[in-house]
C-alpha positions in Angstrom: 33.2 89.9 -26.3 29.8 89.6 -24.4 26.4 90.1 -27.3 24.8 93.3 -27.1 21.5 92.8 -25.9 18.8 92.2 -28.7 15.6 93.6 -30.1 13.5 91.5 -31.9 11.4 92.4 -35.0 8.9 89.9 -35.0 7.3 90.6 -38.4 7.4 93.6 -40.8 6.4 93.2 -44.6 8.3 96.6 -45.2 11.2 97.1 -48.0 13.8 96.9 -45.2 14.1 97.8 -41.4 17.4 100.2 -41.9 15.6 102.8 -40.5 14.7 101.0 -37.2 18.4 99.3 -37.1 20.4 102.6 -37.4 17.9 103.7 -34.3 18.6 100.7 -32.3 22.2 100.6 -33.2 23.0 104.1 -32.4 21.1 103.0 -28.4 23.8 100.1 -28.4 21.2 97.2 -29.6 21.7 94.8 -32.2 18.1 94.0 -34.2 16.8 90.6 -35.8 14.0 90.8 -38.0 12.1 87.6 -38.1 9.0 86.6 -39.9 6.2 85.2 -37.5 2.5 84.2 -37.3 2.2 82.4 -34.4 2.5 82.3 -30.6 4.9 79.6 -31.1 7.3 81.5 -33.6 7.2 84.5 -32.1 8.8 83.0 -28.9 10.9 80.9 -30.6 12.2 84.1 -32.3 12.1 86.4 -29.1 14.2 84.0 -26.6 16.5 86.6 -24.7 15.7 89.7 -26.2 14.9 92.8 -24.0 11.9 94.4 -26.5 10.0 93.4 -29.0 8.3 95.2 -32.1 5.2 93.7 -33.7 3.7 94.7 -36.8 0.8 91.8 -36.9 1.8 89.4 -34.8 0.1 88.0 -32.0 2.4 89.1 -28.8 -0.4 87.1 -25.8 0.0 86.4 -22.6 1.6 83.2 -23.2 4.2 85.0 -25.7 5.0 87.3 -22.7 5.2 84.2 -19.9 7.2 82.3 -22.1 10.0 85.8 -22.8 11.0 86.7 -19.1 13.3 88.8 -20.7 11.2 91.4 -22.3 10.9 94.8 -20.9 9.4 96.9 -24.0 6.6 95.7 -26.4 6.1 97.8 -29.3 3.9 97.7 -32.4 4.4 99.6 -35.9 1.8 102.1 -35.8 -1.4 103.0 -34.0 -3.5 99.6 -33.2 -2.2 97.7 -30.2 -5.0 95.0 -30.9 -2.3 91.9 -31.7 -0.9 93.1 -27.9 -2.7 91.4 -24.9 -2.5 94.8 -22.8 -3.4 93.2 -19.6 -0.8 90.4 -19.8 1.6 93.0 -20.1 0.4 95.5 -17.5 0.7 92.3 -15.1 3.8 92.1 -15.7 5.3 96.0 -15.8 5.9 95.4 -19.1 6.2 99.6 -21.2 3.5 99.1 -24.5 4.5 101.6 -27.2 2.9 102.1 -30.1 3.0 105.5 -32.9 -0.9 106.5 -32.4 -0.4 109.8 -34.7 1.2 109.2 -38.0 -0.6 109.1 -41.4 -3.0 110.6 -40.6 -3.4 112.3 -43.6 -2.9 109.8 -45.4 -5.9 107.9 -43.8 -8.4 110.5 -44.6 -7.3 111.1 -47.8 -7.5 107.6 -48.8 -10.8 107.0 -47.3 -12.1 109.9 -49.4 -10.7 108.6 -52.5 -12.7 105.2 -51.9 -15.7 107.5 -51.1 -15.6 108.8 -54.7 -14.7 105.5 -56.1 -18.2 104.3 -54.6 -20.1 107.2 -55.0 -18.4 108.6 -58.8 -18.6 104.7 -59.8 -15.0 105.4 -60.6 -14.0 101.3 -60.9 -17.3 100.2 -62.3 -16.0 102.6 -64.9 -13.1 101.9 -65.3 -13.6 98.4 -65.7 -16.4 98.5 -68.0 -14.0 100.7 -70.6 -11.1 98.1 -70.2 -13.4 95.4 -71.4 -14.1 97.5 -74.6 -17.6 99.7 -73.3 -18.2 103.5 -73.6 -20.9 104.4 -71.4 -21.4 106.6 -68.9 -24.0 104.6 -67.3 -22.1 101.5 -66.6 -20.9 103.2 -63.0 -24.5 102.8 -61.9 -27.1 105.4 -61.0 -24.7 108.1 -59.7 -26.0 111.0 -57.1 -24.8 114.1 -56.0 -22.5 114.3 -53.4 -24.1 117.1 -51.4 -27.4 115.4 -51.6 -25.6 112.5 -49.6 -24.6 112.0 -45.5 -21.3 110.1 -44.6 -21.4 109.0 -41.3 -18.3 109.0 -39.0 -17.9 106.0 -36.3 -15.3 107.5 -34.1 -14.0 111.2 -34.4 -10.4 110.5 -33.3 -7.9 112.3 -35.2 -8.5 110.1 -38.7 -12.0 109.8 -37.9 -12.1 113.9 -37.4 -9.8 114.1 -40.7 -12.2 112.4 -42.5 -15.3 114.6 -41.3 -13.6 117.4 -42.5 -12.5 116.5 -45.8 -16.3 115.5 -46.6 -17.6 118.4 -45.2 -15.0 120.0 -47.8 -16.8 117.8 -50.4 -19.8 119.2 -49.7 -21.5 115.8 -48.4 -23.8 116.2 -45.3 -22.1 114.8 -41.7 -23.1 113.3 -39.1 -20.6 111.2 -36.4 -20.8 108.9 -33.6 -18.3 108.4 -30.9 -19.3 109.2 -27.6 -15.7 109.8 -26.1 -14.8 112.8 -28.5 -16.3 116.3 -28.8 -17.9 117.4 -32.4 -16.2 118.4 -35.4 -17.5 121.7 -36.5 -19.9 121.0 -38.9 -20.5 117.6 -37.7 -23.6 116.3 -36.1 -22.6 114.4 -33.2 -25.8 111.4 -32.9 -26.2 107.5 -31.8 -24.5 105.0 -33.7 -28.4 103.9 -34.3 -29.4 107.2 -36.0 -26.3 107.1 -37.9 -26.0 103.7 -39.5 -30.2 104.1 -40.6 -29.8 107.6 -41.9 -26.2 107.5 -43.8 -25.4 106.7 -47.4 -22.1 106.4 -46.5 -20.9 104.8 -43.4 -17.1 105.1 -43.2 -15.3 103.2 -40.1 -12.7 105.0 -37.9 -13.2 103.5 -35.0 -10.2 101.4 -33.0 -10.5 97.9 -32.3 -10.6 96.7 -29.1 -13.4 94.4 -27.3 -15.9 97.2 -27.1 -15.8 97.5 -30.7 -14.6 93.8 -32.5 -17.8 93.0 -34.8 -19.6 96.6 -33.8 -20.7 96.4 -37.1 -22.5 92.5 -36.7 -25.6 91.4 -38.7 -27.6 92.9 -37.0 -25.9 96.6 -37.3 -25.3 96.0 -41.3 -29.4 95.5 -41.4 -30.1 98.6 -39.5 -28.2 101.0 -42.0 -29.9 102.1 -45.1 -30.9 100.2 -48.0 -28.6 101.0 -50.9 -25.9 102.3 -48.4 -22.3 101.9 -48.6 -19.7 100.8 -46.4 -16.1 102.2 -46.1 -13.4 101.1 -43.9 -10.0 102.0 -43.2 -9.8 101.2 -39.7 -9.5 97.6 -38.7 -10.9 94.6 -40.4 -12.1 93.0 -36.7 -14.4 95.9 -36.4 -16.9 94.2 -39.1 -18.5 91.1 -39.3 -16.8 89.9 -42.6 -19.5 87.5 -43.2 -22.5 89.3 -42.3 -21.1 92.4 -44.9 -20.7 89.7 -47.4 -24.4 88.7 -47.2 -25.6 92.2 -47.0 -24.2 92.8 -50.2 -24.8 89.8 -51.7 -28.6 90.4 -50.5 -28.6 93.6 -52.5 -29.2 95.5 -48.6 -26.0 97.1 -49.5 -24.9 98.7 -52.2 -21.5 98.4 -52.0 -18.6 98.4 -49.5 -14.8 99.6 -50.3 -12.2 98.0 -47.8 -8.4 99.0 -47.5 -8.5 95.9 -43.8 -10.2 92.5 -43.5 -10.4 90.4 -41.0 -8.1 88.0 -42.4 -5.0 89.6 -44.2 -3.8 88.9 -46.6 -6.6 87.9 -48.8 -7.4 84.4 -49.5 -7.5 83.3 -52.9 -11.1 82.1 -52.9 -12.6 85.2 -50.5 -16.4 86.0 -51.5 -15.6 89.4 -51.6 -13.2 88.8 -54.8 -16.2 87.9 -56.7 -18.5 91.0 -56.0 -18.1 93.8 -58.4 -19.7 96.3 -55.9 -16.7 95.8 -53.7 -13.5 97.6 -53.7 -10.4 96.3 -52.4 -7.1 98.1 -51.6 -4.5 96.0 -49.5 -4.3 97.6 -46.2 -2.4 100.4 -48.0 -4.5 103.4 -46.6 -1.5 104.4 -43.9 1.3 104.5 -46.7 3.1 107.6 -48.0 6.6 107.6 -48.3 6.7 109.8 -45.4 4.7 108.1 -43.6 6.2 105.1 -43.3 9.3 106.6 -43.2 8.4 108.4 -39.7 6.1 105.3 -38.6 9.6 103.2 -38.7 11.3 105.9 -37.4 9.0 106.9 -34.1 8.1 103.2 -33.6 12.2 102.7 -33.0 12.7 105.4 -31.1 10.1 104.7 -28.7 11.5 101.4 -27.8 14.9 102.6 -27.2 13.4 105.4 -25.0 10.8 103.0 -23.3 14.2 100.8 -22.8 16.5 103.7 -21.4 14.5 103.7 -18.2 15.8 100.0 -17.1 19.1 100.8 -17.3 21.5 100.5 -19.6 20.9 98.0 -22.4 17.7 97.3 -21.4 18.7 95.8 -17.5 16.0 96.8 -14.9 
């Protein structure tokens, strides 16, 4: 009996893929779920298959040269910045992707490392673990309405995120100069809004417009004593520069759920800063939501597929 034709997983660091196998079962496709890093292992892993779906890794124009047999490159989630885009538009190659899930579960998680910053919440919490009751060890605390968050991007997290402050009570302002205003929101330059914010919270995609938008140069411009929140993609910051800015005292503090590098290595300068606050790229997760991310990621393969032909055969 002749193989059904194959989809390849090339990484996924979720409890299982059942989800995304009954999908591709139920099209007629059988689904291996490898473990890949490289350019090398993911076409090692991807020889003959007709589609591919990437969590992080790196599917290049070399990947896609050395895979003739791809027709459908997909990615868990929103970001399609481990695809080369033009090395599959060359090639007619379909690029799916599940832009709109989670989104709550962004915003709500970039709130909650707003108040951890702003509340001291883990300065506190740490400081009564090691045996000490005082309110002042979170720091000089302020008011939240006497504050500004600033927005970079007002997609549908970044506009999530407006609103939940707004809700809070903190003063907004945003910058994106593709999206209309946010009730409530101040639309301004990226300039005005990094030297005027307390609290600069990243929403922005990554892509080559934006990789290192926040640079050295960006982290000096916003305001002394300022924090930093992202929840977007690590890429989007200089990881070094931010690590000087705080370590300067420019900055008083970041909280980051993506780094540039993930996971985080052992000896990482930002493990030894206690003004930084670390989650582990966990901002998207919900049981739901990862539940429909697997879900809608699958099924847009096997749609993406369904106009070659049967099994995938253009």
């Amino acid at each position: 009996m002749a193989r059904m034709s194959r989809i390849v997983i090339t990484d996924c660091d979720h409890p299982t893929i059942e989800i995304e196998r009954a999908i591709f079962a139920r099209a007629g496709y059988e689904v291996d779920l490898a473990q890949c890093h490289t350019v090398n292992e993911v076409v090692a892993a991807g020889v003959g298959a007709v589609a591919l779906l990437a969590q992080y890794a790196p599917i290049t124009d070399a990947v896609l040269a050395a895979l003739p047999s791809i027709r459908v490159v997909g990615t868990y989630g929103a970001s399609l910045d481990n695809i080369e885009l033009p090395a599959a538009a060359r090639r007619g190659l379909r690029v799916v992707n599940v832009p709109d899930y989670g989104v709550d579960e962004v915003a709500d998680h970039t709130i909650g490392l707003i108040l951890a910053l702003t509340r001291g919440i883990v300065a506190l919490d740490r400081t009564v673990h090691t045996g000490t009751w005082d309110f002042r060890s979170g720091g000089e605390l302020r008011r939240g309405s006497g504050q500004q968050v600033g927005v970079i991007g007002l997609g549908l997290i970044g506009s999530a995120v407006a609103r939940r402050a707004l809700a809070l009570r903190f003063q907004v302002v945003a910058a994106d100069p593709r999206r209309p205003a946010v009730e409530g929101v101040r639309l301004v330059e990226l300039e005005e809004l990094l030297a005027t914010s307390d609290l600069v919270s990243v929403n922005t995609r990554l892509d080559l417009s934006t990789r290192h938008l926040l640079d050295a140069a960006a982290l000096a411009r916003m305001k002394p004593g300022a924090y930093l929140i992202n929840t977007s993609r690590g890429g989007v910051v200089d990881q070094a520069a931010l690590v000087e800015a705080l370590r300067s005292g420019h900055l008083g503090g970041a909280a980051l759920d993506v780094l540039e590098r993930e996971p985080i290595a052992p000896d990482d300068p930002l493990l030894s800063l206690p003004n930084v606050v670390l989650t582990p790229h966990a901002a998207f997760y919900s049981r739901e939501s990862l539940a429909e991310m697997k879900r809608r990621a699958a099924e847009a393969i096997t749609a993406a597929l369904a106009d070659y032909g049967p099994l995938g055969q253009g």
